[in-house]
C-alpha positions as CSV (number, residue, x, y, z in Angstrom):
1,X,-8.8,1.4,22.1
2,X,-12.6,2.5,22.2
3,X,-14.9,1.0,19.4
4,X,-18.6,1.1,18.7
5,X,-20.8,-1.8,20.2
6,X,-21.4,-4.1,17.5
7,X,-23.9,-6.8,17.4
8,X,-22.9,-10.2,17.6
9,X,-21.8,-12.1,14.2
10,X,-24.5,-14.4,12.9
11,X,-24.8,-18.2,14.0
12,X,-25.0,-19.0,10.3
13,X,-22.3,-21.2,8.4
14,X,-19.6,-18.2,6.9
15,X,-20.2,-17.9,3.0
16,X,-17.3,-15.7,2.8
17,X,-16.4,-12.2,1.7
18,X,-17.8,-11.0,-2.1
19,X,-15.3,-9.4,-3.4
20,X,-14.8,-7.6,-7.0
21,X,-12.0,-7.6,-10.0
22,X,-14.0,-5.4,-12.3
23,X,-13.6,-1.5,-12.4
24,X,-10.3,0.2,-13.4
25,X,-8.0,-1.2,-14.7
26,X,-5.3,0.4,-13.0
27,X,-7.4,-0.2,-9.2
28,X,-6.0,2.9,-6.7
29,X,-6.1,0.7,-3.3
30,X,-6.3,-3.1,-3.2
31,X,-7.8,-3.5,0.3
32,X,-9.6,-6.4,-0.4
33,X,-7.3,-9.4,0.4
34,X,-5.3,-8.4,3.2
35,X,-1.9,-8.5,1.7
36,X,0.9,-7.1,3.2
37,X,1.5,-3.1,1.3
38,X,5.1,-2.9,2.2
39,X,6.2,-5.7,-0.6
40,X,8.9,-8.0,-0.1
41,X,12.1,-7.2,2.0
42,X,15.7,-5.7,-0.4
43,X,16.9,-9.4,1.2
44,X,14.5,-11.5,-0.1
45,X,14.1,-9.6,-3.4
46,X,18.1,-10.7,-3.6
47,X,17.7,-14.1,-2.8
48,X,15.3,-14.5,-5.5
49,X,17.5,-12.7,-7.9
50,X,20.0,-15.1,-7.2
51,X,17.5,-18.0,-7.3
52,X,16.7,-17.1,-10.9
53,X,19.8,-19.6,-13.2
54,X,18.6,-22.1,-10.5
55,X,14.5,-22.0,-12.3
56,X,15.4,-24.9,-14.3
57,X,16.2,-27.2,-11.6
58,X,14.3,-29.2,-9.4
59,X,14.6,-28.0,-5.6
60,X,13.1,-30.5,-2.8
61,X,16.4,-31.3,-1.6
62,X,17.1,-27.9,-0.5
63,X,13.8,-27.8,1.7
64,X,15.6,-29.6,4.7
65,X,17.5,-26.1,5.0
66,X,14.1,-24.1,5.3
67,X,12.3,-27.0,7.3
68,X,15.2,-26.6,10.2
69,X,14.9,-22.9,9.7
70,X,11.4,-23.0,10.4
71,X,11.5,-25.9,13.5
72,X,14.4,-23.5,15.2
73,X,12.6,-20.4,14.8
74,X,9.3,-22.6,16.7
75,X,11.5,-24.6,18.8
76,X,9.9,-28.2,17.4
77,X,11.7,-31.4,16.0
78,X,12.6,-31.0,12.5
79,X,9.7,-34.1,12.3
80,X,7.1,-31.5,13.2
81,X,7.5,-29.3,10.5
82,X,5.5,-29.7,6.9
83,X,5.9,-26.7,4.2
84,X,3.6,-26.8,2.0
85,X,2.7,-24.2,-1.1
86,X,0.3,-21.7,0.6
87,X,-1.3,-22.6,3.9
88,X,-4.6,-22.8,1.9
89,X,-2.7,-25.9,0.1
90,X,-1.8,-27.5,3.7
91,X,-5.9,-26.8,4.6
92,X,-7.1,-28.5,1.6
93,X,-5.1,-31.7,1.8
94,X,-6.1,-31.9,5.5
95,X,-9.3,-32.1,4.7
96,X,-8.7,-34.3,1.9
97,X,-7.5,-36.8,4.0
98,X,-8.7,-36.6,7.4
99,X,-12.7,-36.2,6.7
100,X,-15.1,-38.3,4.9
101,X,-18.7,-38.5,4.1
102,X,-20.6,-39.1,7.8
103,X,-17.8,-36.9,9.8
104,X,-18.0,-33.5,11.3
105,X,-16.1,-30.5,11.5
106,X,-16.7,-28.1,14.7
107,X,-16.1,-24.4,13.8
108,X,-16.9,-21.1,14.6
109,X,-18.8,-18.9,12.5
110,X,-17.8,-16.6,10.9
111,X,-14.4,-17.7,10.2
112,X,-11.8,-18.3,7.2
113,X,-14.4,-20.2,4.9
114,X,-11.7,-21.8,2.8
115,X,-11.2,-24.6,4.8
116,X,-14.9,-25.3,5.5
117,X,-15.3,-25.6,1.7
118,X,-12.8,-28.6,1.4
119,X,-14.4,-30.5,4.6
120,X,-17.6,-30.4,2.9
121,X,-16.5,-31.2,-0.5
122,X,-15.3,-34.6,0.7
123,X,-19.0,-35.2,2.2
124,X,-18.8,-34.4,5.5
125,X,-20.7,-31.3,7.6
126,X,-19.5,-28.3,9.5
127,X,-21.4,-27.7,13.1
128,X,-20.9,-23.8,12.7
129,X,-20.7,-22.0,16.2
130,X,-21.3,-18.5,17.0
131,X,-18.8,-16.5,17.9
132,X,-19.0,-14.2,20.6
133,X,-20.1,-10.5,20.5
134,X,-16.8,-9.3,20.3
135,X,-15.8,-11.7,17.5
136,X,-14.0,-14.4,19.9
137,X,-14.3,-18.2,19.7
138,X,-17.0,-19.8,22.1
139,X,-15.1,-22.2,23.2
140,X,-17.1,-23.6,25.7
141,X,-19.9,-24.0,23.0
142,X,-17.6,-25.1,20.8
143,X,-16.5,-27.8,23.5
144,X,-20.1,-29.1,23.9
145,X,-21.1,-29.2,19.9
146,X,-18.2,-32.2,19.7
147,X,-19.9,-35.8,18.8
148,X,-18.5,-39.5,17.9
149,X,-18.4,-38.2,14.4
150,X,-16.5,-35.2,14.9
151,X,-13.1,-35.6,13.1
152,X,-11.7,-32.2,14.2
153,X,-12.1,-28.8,15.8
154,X,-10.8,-25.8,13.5
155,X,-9.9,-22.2,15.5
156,X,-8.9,-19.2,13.4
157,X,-6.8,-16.9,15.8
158,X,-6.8,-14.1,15.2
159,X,-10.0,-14.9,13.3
160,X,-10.7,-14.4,10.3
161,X,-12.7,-12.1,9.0
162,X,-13.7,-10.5,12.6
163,X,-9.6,-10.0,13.5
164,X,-10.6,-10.7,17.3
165,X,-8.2,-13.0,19.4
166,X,-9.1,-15.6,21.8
167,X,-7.6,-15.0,24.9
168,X,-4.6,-17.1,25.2
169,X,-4.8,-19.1,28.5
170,X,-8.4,-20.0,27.5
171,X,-7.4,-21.1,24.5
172,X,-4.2,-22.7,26.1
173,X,-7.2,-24.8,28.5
174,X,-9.5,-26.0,25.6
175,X,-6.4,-27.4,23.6
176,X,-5.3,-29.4,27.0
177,X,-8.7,-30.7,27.5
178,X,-10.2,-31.6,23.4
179,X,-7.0,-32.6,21.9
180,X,-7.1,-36.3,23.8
181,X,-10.3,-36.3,22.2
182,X,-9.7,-35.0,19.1
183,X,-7.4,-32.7,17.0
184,X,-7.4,-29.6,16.9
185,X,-6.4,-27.2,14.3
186,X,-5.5,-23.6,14.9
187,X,-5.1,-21.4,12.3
188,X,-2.3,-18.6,13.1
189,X,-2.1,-17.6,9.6
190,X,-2.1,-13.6,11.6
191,X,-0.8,-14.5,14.8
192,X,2.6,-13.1,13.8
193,X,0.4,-9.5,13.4
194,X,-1.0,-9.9,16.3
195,X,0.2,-7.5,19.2
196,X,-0.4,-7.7,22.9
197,X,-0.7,-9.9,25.9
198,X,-3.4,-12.3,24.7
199,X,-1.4,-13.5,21.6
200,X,-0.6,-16.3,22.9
201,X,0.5,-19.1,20.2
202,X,-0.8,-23.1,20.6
203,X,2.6,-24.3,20.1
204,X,3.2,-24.9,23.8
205,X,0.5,-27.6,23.7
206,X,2.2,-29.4,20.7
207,X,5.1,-29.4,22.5
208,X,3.5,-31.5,25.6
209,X,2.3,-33.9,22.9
210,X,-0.9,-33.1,22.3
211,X,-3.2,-33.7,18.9
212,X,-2.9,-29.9,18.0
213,X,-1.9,-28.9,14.9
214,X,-0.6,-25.2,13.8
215,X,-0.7,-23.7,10.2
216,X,1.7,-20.8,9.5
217,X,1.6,-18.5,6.3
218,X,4.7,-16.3,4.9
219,X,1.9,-14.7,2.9
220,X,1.1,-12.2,5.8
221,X,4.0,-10.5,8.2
222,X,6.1,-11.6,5.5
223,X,4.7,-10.5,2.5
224,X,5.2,-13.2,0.4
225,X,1.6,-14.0,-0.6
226,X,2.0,-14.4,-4.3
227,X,5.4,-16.6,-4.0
228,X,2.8,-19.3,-2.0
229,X,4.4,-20.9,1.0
230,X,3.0,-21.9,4.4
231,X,3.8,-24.9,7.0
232,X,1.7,-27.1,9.3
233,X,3.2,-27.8,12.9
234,X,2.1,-31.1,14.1
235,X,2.8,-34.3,15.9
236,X,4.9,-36.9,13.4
237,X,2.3,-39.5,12.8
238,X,-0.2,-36.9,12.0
239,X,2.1,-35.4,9.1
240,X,2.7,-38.8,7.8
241,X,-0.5,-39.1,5.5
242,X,1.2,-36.1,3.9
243,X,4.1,-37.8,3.1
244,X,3.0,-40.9,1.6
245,X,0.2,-38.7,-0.9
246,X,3.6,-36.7,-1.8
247,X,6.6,-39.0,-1.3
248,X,9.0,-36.3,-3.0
249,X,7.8,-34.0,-0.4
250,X,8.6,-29.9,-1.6
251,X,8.3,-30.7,-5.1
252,X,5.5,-28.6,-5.6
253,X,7.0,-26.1,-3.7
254,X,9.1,-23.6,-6.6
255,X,12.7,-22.4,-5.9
256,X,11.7,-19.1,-5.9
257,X,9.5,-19.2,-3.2
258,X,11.9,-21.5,-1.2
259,X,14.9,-19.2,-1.2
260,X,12.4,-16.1,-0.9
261,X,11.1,-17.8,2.3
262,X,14.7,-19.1,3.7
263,X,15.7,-15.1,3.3
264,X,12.8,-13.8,4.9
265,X,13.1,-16.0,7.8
266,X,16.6,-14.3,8.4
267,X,15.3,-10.9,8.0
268,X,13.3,-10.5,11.0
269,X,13.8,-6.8,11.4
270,X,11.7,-6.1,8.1
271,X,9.2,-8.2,9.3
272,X,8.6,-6.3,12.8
273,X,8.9,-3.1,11.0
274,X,6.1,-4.1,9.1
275,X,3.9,-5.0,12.5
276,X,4.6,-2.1,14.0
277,X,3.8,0.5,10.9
278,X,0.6,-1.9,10.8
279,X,-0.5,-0.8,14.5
280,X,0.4,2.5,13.6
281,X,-2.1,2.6,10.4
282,X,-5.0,0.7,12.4
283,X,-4.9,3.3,15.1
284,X,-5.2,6.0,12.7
285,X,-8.2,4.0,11.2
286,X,-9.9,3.8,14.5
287,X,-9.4,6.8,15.5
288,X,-11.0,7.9,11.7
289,X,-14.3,5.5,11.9
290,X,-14.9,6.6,15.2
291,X,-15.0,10.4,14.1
292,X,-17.1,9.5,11.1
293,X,-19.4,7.0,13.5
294,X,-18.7,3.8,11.6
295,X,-19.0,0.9,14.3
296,X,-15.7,-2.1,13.9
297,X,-14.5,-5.0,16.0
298,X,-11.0,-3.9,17.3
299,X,-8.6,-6.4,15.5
300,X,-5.4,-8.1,16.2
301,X,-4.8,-8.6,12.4
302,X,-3.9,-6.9,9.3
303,X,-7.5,-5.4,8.5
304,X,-10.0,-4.5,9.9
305,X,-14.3,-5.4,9.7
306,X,-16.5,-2.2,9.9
307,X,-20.2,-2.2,10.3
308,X,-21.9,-0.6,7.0
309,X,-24.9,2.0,6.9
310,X,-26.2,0.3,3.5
311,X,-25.8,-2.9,1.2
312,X,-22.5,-4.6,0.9
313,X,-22.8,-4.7,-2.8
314,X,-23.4,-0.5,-3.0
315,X,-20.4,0.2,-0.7
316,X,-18.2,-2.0,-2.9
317,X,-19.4,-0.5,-6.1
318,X,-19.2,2.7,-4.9
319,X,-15.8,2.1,-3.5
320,X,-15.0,0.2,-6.7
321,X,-15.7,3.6,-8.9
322,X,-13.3,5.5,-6.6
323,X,-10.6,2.7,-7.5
324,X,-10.3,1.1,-4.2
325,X,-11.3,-2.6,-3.9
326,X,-12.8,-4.0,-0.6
327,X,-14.7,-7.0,0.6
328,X,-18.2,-7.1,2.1
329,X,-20.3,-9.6,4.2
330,X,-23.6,-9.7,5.5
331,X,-23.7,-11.1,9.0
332,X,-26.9,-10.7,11.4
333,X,-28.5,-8.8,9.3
334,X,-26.1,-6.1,8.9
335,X,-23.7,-5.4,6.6
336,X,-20.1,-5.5,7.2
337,X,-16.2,-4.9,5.0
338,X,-13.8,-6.3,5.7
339,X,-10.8,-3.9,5.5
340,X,-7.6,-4.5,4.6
341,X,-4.8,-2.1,6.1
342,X,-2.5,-0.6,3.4
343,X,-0.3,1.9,4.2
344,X,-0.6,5.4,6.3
345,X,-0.9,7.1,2.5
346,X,-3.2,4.6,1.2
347,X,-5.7,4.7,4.4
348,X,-6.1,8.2,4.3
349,X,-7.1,8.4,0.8
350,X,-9.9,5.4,2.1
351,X,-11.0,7.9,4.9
352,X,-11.1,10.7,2.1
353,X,-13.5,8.1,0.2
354,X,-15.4,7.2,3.2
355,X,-16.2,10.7,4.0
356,X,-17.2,11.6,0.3
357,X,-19.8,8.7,0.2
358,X,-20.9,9.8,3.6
359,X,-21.7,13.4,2.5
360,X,-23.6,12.1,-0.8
């Protein structure tokens, strides 16, 4: 798929998209946040149906049954596998307890800023690396920015907010050759969107024993966002500082989401519907910015970031009027959205939109 040259991101720490939850109250599109348009699967909306009488009950003893689901869909130990509520939950506990005032965090920039937050909250620094002009990881920068303070290396892939993948067997190289030095996390929170030979998960590496560690998110391909679940993939003794800051391990976790996420799990068809109608909606939004001449980074994820002829904060107003919610950026010195993809329907009344603020 042809795009339109973009410049390269900005070296700049990420701030992170502005987005907007004023305007009408009855908002046409949400395309702000990425969420998955489709909804829940008829399975999972049963299993939560019949989780309902159970609401009043504690249900941590039941997470063994997702955790093996999860390890046997990876193909890791059972001993590998942490869920936690939301991925953004797992992020902020590992930087809760694996940074301190004086340490480092290498990362590329722009990238999922949410993370970054936590690591400096606890008093450490992020060494922020450019990403390439194609909205890749620099690894080889990336490589040379580590130090004696650096606790750990954080990759977004497919990154977030450019959607670009970093090539698989390059990534596959770095993990082999950092994580004896240090961890390395590797945020696939879209990797289960992502479609072609490059997508190449870091689980291999965790299976030869190496320090990586993988976060996974049923908030994406499995369009469970609001019920909050995700999972970390790592080695034992790194998940064990987990354990003993939550010794009942999957109480915070509610029954609703658990069941939700067991049933999703064995409805796999529904998910790869949903990755397939999502390739079909972000060729048709190529296809649209290029005849329209809007420039975008080809993506691997569920959305999409286009270049902008005018100030974030007037597209998203203007858009915002029309009823459809995006997120904007500013990264070397031009002015990006992030777009989400909703459905065919949904995209062609943004292209409509699009072309109605292009004709103004």
């Amino acid at each position: 798929m042809k795009s339109i040259p973009v410049p390269a991101p900005h070296s700049v720490a990420f701030q992170g998209p502005s987005t907007s939850r004023e305007g009408p109250a009855q908002t046409l599109l949400r395309l702000d946040s990425n969420e998955n348009p489709y909804g829940i699967s008829p399975a999972v909306q049963q299993a939560i149906l019949a989780a309902l009488p159970l609401a009043n009950r504690y249900v941590f003893s039941d997470l063994p049954v997702l955790t093996a689901k999860i390890a046997a869909r990876e193909r890791v130990a059972v001993s590998q596998v942490l869920v936690g509520a939301g991925l953004s939950d797992l992020l902020e506990k590992t930087a809760l307890l694996y940074f301190k005032p004086g340490d480092n965090l290498v990362c590329p920039s722009p990238t999922f800023p949410l993370f970054l937050d936590a690591v400096v909250a606890t008093g450490a620094q992020c060494k922020s690396i450019a990403c390439r002009s194609d909205g890749s990881h620099d690894l080889e920068q990336m490589e040379a920015a580590i130090d004696d303070r650096t606790r750990m290396v954080y990759i977004c892939n497919p990154n977030n907010p450019t959607g670009s993948i970093t090539e698989g067997q390059s990534l596959l190289r770095f993990c082999e050759s950092v994580s004896p030095r240090v961890p390395i996390f590797i945020d696939e929170a879209y990797l289960d969107l992502a479609v072609g030979a490059n997508t190449q998960s870091m689980v291999s590496v965790l299976l030869q024993k190496k320090n990586v560690i993988i976060g996974r998110t049923f908030s994406k391909g499995f369009g469970l966002a609001g019920l909050r679940v995700g999972y970390l993939l790592a080695q034992p003794d790194f998940l064990a500082p987990f354990h003993q800051v939550n010794a009942m391990t999957g109480l915070n976790i509610s029954s609703l989401a658990l069941y939700a996420a067991s049933a999703a799990l064995d409805d796999i068809a529904f998910h790869l519907h949903y990755v397939q109608q999502n390739e079909r909606v972000k060729s048709y939004v190529y296809s649209q910015l290029n005849r329209l001449g809007y420039a975008f980074i080809p993506s691997y994820a569920n959305f999409i970031l286009m270049a902008l002829p005018l100030p974030g904060d007037s597209f998203r107003k203007q858009m915002l009027a029309k009823g459809i919610r995006v997120k904007t950026m500013e990264m070397h010195r031009t002015f990006w959205c992030r777009l989400s993809l909703g459905t065919l329907e949904e995209m062609q009344l943004f292209v409509k939109a699009l072309g109605e603020l292009q004709s103004r």
